[in-house]
N, C-alpha and C positions, 0 to 999 in steps of 0.2 A: 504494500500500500504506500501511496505517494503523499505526500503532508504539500496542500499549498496554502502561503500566506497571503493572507488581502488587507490591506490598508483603510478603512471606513472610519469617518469622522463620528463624532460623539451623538451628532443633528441624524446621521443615516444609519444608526446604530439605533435611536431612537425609533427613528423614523420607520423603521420595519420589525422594529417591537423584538429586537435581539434581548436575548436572556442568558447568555452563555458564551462563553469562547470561545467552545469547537463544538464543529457541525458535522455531520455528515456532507457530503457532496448535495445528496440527494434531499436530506433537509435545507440546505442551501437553496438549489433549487425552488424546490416548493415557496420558502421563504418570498426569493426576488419574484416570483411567478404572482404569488398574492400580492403582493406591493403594484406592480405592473398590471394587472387587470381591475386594483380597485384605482387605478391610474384613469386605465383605459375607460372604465366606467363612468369615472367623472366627467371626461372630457366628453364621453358622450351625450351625458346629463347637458351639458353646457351648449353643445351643439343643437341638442333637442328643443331648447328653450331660446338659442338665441335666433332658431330659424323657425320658432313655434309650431315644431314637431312633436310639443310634451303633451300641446293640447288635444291629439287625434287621438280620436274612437278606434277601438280595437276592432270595428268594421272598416274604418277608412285606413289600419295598418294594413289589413285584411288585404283590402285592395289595390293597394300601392305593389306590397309582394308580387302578391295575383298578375297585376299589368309588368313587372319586371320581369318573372317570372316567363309570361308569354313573349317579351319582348326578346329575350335573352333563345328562346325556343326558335324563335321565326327569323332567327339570324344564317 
């Protein structure tokens, strides 16, 4: 087994709610993978609402798929 070292400030050591020294790889993983998708989630909140995409009914998401959907098909 191979030992590698990383360097993370105190801010990004918080910031992804570290509790420990050493990690697995594979807890590592996991770790940055939850930080990045509640990332990615935010951004999408933000996008949703600054193009007033949070206000659609789950019939007009419904339909938006629907027409991408067929669009993407008839290409």
């Amino acid at each position: 087994m191979r030992t590698l070292n990383i360097d993370i400030s105190d801010l990004e050591y918080e910031k992804f709610g570290l509790n420990a020294d050493k990690f697995s790889f594979s807890e590592f993983l996991d770790m940055v993978s939850r930080e990045i998708s509640r990332q990615t989630l935010k951004k999408s909140v933000e996008l949703a609402e600054r193009y007033g995409l949070s206000n659609m009914t789950m019939d007009e998401i419904s339909a938006e798929v629907k027409a991408v959907r067929n669009n993407a098909a008839n290409r």
